[in-house]
BAROKE-791197 format. One record per residue (C-alpha): residue in one letter; x, y, z. Coordinates in nm, 2 decimals, m for minus. Layout:
(r 'a', (X, Y, Z))
...
***
This chain:
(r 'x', (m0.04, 0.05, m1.18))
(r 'x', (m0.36, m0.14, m1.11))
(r 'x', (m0.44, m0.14, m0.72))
(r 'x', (m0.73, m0.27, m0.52))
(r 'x', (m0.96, m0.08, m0.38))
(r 'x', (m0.84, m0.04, 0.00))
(r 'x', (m0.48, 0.05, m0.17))
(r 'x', (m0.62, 0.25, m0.41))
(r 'x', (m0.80, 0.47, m0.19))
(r 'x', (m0.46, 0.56, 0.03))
(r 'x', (m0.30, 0.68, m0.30))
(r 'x', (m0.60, 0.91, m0.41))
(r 'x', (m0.59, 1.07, m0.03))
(r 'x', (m0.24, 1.11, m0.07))
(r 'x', (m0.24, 1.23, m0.43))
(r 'x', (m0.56, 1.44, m0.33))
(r 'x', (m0.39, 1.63, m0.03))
(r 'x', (m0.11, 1.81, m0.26))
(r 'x', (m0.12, 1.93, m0.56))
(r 'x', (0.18, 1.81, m0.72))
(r 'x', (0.20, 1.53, m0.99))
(r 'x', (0.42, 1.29, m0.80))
(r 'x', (0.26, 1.06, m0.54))
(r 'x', (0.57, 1.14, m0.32))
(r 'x', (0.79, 1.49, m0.36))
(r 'x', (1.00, 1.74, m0.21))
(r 'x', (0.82, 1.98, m0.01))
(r 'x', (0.85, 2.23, m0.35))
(r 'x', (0.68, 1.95, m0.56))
(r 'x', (0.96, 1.81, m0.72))
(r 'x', (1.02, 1.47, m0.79))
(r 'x', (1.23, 1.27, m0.51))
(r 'x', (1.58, 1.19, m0.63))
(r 'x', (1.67, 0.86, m0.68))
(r 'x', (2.02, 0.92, m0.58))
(r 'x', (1.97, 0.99, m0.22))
(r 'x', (1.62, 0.86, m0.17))
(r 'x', (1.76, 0.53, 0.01))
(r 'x', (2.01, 0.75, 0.23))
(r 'x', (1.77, 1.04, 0.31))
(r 'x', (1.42, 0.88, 0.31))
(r 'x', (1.42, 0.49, 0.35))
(r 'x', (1.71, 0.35, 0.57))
(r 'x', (1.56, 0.64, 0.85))
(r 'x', (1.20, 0.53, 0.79))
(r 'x', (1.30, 0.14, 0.90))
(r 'x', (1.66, 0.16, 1.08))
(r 'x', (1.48, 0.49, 1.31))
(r 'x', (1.66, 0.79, 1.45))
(r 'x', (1.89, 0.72, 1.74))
(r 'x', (1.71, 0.39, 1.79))
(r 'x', (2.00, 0.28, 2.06))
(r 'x', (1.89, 0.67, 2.25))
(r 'x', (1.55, 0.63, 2.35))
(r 'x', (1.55, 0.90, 2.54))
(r 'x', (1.70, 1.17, 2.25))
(r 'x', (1.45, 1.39, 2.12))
(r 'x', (1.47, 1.26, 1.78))
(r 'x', (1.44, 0.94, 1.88))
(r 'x', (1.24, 0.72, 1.65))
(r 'x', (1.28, 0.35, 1.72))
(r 'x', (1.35, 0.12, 1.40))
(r 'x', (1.05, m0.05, 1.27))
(r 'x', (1.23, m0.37, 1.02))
(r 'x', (1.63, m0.21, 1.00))
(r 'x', (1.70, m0.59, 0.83))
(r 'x', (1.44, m0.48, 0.56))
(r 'x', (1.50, m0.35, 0.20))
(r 'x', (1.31, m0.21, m0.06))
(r 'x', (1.44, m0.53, m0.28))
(r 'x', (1.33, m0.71, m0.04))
(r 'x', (0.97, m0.57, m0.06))
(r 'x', (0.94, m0.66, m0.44))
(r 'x', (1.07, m1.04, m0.34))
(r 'x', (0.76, m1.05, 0.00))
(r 'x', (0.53, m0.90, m0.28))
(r 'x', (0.61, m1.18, m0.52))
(r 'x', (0.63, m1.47, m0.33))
(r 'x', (0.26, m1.37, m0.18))
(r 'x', (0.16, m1.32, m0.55))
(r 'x', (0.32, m1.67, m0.57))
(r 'x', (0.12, m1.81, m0.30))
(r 'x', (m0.21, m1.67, m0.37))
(r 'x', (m0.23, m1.86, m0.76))
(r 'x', (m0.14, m1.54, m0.98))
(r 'x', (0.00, m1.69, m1.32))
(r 'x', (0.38, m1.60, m1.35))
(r 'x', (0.31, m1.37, m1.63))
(r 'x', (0.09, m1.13, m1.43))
(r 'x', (0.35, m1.16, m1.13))
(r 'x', (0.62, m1.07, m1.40))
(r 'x', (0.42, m0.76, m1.54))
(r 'x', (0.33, m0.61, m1.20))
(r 'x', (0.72, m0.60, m1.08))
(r 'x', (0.79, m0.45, m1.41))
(r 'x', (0.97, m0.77, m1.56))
(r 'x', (0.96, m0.92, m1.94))
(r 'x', (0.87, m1.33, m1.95))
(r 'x', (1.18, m1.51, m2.08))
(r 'x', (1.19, m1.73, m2.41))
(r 'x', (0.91, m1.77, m2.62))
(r 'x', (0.67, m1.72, m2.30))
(r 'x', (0.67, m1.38, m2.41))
(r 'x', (0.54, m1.38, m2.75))
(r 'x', (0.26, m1.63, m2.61))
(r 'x', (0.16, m1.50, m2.29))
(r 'x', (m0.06, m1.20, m2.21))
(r 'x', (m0.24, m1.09, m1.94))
(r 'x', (m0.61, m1.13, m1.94))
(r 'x', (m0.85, m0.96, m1.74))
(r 'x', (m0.97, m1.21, m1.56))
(r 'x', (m0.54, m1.24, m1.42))
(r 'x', (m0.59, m0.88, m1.30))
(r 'x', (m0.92, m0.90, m1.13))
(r 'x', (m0.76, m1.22, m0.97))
(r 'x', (m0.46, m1.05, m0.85))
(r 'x', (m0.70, m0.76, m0.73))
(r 'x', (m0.85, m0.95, m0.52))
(r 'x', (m0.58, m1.14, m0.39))
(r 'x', (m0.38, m0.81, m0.29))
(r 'x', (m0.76, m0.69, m0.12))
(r 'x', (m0.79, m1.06, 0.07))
(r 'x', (m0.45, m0.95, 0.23))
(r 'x', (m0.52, m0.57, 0.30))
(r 'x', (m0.82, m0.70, 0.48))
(r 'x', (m0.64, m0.97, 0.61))
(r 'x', (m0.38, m0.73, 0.76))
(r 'x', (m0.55, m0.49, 0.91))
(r 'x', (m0.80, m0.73, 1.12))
(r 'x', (m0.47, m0.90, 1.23))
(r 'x', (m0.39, m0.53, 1.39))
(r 'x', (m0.50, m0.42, 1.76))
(r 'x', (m0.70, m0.20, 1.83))
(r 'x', (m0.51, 0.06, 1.93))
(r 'x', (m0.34, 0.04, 1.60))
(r 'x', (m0.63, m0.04, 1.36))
(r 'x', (m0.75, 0.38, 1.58))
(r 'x', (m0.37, 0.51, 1.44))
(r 'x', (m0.45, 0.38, 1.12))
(r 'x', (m0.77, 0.56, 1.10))
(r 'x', (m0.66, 0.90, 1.22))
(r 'x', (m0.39, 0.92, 0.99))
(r 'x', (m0.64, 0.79, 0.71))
(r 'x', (m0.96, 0.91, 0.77))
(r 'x', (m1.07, 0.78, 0.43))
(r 'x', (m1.09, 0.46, 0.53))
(r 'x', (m1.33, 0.48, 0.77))
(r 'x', (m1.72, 0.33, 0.63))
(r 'x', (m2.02, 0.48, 0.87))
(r 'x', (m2.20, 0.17, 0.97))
(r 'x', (m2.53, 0.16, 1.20))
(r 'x', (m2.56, 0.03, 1.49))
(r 'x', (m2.86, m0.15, 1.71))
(r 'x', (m2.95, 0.19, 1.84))
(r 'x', (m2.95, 0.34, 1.50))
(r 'x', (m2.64, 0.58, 1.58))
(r 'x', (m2.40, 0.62, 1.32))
(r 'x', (m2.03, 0.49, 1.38))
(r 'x', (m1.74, 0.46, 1.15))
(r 'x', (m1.50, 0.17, 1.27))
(r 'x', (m1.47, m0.04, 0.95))
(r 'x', (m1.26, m0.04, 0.64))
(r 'x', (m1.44, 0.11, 0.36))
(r 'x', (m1.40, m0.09, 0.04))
(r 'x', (m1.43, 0.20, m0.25))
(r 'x', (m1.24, 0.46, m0.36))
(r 'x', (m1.42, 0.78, m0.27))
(r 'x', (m1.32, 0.89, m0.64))
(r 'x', (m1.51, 0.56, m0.74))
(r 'x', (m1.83, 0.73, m0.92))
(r 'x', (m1.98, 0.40, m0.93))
(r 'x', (m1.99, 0.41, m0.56))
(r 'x', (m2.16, 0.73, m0.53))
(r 'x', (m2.46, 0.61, m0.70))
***
């Protein structure tokens, strides 16, 4: 799957810090199973752990318990929607075949993928400058990667921005 840059990057840390094919696996590097994966990994990441026990010491409080991973490809669609990507692209990147004659005719070009790319990085950007500050800092521990050393007046070195290539990018390291 095509991803911009800021994405891109997250996946190469991720893929980078294991040495397992899968993106996501068991701790033995095994492929997740579909069967359970909703049960065991997803409902606990956005419903929480004893969300109504705050003071339980598994407590994780729910982040979006009304959300779904269905619901995820329909938010992802309707912003493809909203930002001008033709239906075809929209259609390929959520892994769907155009209806009717549509798909004999219709193709994606590259100039469709390098509008969508930069569509999906104009909201990455987007969404992390809408964070605070105190969560743009989480975001940056967990993801070190992502940090860009800038300068500032006094010539000290300082990394507080987003950086906008892949550190596997070779074109970036020249």
């Amino acid at each position: 799957m095509t991803l911009p840059p800021s994405i891109a990057v997250l996946y190469e840390t991720l893929m980078d810090s294991h040495n397992d094919p899968f993106v996501f696996s068991t701790p033995d590097g095994h492929p997740l199973r579909r069967s359970n994966f909703r049960q065991r990994h997803w409902r606990p990441v956005w419903d929480g752990t004893n969300p109504d026990a705050p003071g339980a010491d598994d407590h994780v409080p729910a982040i979006l318990s009304w959300f779904t991973f269905h619901e995820g490809r329909h938010s992802h669609n309707t912003w493809m929607t909203e930002d001008g990507v033709p239906e075809v692209a929209r259609r390929a990147r959520l892994g769907q075949k155009m209806k009717g004659i549509a798909r004999v005719y219709d193709h994606i070009t590259p100039a469709m993928t390098n509008h969508l790319l930069g569509a999906l990085e104009a909201r990455w950007t987007a969404s992390v400058a809408a964070l605070t500050a105190a969560e743009r800092a989480q975001l940056m521990l967990r993801f070190p990667c992502l940090r860009e050393p800038t300068e500032t007046t006094s010539g000290e070195h300082t990394q507080d921005q987003i950086a906008e290539s892949s550190p596997n990018d070779q074109s970036a390291a020249s």
